[in-house]
N, C-alpha and C positions, 0 to 999 in steps of 0.2 A: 361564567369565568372564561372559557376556552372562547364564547363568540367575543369578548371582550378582546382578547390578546390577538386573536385574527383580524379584528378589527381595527389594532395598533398597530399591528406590522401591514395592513395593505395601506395602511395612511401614511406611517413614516418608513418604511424600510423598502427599497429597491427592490423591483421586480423580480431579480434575480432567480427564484424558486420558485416561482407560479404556485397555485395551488399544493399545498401540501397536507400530508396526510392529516386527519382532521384530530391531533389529539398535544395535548402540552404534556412533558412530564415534569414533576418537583422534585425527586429522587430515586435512587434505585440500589440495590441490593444482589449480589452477586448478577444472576442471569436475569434478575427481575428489575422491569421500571414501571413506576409507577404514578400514572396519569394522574391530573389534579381533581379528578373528580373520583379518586380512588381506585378506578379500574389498577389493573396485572397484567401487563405486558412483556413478554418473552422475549430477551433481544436477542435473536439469531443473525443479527449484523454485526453485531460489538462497534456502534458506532461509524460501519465500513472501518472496521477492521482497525479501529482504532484500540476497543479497551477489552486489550486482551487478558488483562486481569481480571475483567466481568466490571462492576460498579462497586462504588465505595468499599473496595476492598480494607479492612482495618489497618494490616501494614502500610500500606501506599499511603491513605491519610495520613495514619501518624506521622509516616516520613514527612510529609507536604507542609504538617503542620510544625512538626519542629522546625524543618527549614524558615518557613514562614514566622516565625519568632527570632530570626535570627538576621536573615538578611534575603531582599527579593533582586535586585538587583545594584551592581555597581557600573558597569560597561567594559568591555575591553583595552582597557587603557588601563587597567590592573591585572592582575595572574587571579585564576577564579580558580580556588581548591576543586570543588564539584565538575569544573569542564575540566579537568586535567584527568582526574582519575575518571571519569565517561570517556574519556576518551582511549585510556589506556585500557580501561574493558572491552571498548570494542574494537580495540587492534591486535588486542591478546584474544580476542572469540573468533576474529577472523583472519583471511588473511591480506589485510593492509595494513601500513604502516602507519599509518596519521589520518589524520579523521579532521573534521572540521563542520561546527554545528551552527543552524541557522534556525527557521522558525517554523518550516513547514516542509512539505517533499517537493512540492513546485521549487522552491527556492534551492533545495540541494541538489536537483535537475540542472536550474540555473549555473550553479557554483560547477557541477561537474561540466557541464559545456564550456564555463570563462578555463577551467583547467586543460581541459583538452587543446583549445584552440593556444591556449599562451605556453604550453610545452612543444608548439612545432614554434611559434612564435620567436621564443629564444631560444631554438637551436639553430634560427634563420630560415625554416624552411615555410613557402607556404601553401600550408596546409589548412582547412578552413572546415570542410562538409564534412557532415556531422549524417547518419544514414540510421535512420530510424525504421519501423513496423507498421506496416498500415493495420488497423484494428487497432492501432497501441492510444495510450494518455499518460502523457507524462506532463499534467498541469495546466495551470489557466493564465501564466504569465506570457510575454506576448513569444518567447524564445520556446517556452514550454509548448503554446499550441502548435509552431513551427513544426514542432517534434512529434508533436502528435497526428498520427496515422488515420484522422475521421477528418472529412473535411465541412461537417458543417459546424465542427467548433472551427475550423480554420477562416471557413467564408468573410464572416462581418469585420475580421479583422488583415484583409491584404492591401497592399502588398505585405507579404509576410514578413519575417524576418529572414533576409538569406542566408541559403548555406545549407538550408536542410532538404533532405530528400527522403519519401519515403517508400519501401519494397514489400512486396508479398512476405508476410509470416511463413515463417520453417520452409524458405526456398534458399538454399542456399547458392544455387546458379541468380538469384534475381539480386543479390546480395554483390555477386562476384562483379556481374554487369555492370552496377551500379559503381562501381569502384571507380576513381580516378586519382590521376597524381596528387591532387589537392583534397583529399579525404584526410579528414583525421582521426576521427572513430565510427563505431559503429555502435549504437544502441538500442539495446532490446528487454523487453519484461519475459522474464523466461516463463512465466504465466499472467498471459494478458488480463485482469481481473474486469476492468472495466467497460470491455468489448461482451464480456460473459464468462468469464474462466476458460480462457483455451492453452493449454499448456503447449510451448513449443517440442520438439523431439527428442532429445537426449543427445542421438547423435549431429541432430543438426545444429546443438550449442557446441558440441564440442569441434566439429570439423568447423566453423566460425573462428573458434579459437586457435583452431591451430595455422587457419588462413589471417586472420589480424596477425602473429604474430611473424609470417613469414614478410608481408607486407607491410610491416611497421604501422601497423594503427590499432590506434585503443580498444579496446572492446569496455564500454560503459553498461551496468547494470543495473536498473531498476528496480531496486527492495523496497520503495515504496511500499506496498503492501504486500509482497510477499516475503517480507524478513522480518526477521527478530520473530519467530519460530513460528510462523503461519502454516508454515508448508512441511511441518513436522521435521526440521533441521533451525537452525537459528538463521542459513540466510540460503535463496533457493540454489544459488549455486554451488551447496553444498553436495544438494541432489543431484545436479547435474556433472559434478567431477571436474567443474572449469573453476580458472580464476580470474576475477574480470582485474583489469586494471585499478578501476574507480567503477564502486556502488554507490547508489545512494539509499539511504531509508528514514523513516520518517515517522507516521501514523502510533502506530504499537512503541515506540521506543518512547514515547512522556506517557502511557497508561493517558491518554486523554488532557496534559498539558503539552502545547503547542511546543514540539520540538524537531529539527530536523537534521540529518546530519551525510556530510558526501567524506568518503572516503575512499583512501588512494594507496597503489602502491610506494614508495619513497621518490624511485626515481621521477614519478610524474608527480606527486607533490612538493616536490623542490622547488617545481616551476611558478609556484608562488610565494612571491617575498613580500615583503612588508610595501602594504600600498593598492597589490594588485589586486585584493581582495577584500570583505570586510563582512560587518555587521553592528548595531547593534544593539537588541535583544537577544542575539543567538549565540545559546549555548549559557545564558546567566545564572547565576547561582541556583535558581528558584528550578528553570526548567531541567537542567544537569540532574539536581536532585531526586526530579521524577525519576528519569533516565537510568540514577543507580540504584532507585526503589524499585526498580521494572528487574533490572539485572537480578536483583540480591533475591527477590520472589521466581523468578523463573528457576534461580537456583536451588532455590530451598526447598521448592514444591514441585521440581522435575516438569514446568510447566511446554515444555518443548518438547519432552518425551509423550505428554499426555494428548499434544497436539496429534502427533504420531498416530497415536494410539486411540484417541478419540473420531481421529478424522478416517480411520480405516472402517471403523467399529459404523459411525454414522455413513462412511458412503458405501456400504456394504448393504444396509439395511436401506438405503434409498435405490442403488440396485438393484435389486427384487423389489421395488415398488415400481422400477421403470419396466422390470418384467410382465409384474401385473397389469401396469397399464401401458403395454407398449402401443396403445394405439393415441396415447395420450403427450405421454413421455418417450421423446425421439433419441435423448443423448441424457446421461449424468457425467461430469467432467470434474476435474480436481485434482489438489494433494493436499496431504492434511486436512487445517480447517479452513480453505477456502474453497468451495465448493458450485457450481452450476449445475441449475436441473433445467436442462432446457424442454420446452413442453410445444405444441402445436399453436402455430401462432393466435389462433384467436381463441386458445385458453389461457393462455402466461397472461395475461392481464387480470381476467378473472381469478384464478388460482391466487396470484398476489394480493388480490380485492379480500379474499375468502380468508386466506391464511392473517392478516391483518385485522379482519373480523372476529377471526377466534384469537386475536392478541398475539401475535407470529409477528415477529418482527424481521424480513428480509427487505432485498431491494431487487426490482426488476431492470435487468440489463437488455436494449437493445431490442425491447417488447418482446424478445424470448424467451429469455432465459431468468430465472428465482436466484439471483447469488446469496450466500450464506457464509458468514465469516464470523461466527462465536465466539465468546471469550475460551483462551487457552485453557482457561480452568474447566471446563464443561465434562458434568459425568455424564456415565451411559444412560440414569435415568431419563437426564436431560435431553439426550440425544434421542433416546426412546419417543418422548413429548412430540418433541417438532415432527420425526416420521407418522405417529399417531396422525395429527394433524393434519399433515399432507394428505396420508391413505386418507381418512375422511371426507377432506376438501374433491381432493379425485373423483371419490366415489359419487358424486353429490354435481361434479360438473359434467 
């Protein structure tokens, strides 16, 4: 069965993923998936940090499903109950005023760069660069790699798109340099996830923000993956005590239906009227509905607080595993549930091989580093499991 479907996708589908890990799944079950040849597999990625409810959570289906009885799409060219009230949750959870939903986090990367540049646009001034993070990803559209801070996603595709530039992580002088009259924001992931979990400093978001705002430029936010309560608060800038102008986030807000959404404070979402902007599948009945099955469960089951609380509990006990093996394990990094264990380089390959063998399901960043991003619901047993795991795999390489 599995050589069969490997077999179908190297005939018809794009090279894009090369070799991938060698297993299909049919379904799954809170923290459990399960392969078509029956194996149990542990997902300690939730998708890259997509199903923070775990898998086929019962609520969320049902939601899916009634919605799905009722109506999947109409287009924007009618008023959508479901995007009205998504939206009003996530401007009353955070703090922006208006929100605006598209299909993925690339794409609300997108939407927040067209907002930025067209709020100096019509105020006449021009203002243009956009000043990004090296180590950073902010997506695979041609505007998003621009933005992105690695440059061998940037190579195959230059000249790039201009306007962007990007500076050393938590330098706040390399930031200051980088400044000219024609800047118009500045954007950064306050925990770079896809470089390997490096969180920036606390105080180097906040003296950022209090420099964009002496200088009149935006400070844009990357919740991609670190909101809607990855990082044990609902979005990371809560931990950090700033407020960006315009975030965007994505992954975790449809529980795994493709949703994505940029939001802003009032005065820089004005600068888009009817025309400047658009979509349309984003934001449609079907996916909204995710988006307020995601809410109404985070609510009910304090899934943000668990985040907190789980993700102290697991990197505590993978702490004394990087004691144990300091000769193995050089850094554990994180908040909440998104997590980096970074290990000696020519073990993280291995260790990832290992933990996969005994059905651990992470991802390897940057041949370092183990990232780990479980669903919000995850108890201590659970958490117990995966460090079990690890210690073993350690012990054994």
């Amino acid at each position: 069965m599995l050589q069969d479907i490997i077999s179908l996708d190297k005939k018809y589908y794009m090279n894009t993923f090369g070799d991938r890990l060698p297993v299909c799944f049919e379904r799954g079950e809170g923290l459990k998936l399960y392969a078509d040849n029956g194996d149990v597999y542990y997902d300690f990625l939730g998708g890259i940090a997509v199903n923070a409810l775990g898998h086929s959570h019962p609520v969320f289906i049902k939601a899916l499903k009634d919605q799905l009885d009722k109506l999947i799409h109409t287009s924007s060219l009618y008023y959508i109950e479901n995007q009205a009230k998504l939206a009003q949750k996530l401007v009353e959870s955070s703090c922006a005023d208006k929100a605006f939903f598209c299909n993925s986090g690339a794409e609300a990367n997108e939407a927040a760069f067209k907002l930025a540049k067209i709020y100096f646009y019509k105020k006449g001034m021009d203002r243009y660069e956009i000043i990004s993070l090296d180590h950073s990803f902010h997506g695979r559209t041609l505007a998003a790699v621009a933005a992105t801070g690695q440059k061998h996603y940037q190579k195959p595709y230059e000249p790039l798109t201009p306007g962007f530039k990007q500076v050393a992580p938590n330098s706040f002088e390399a930031v200051e340099e980088a400044v000219t009259d024609k800047t118009a924001a500045v954007m950064i992931e306050l925990v770079q996830g896809e470089s390997g979990v490096h969180p920036m400093d606390v105080e180097y978001a906040k003296r950022l923000r209090r420099f964009c705002d002496e200088k009149g430029i935006l400070l844009i936010v990357d919740e991609v993956q670190t909101g809607m309560g990855r990082l044990g608060k609902l979005f990371a800038h809560e931990l950090y005590g700033i407020e960006p102008d315009i975030f965007t986030c994505a992954k975790a807000l449809g529980g795994g239906i493709p949703i994505g959404a940029m939001c802003a404070k009032d005065e820089i979402a004005s600068a888009f009227e009817p025309g400047d902007h658009g979509t349309t599948f984003g934001g449609n009945p079907f996916a909204t509905a995710a988006g307020l099955a995601v809410f109404d469960i985070y609510e009910k089951e304090g899934l943000v607080e668990n985040s907190a609380k789980q993700g102290r509990y697991l990197k505590d006990k993978l702490l004394r595993l990087a004691e144990k093996y300091s000769g193995k394990i050089t850094e554990v990094r994180g908040m909440g549930l998104l997590i980096g264990i970074e290990l000696r380089p020519e073990l993280a390959p291995v260790v990832f091989r290992r933990l996969f063998e005994k059905k651990f399901l992470t991802s390897l960043c940057k041949g370092v580093t183990i990232r780990i991003a479980p669903p919000l619901n995850i108890t201590s047993e659970e958490a117990d499991m995966f460090a079990d795991a690890l210690d073993s795999v350690l012990s054994e390489v």
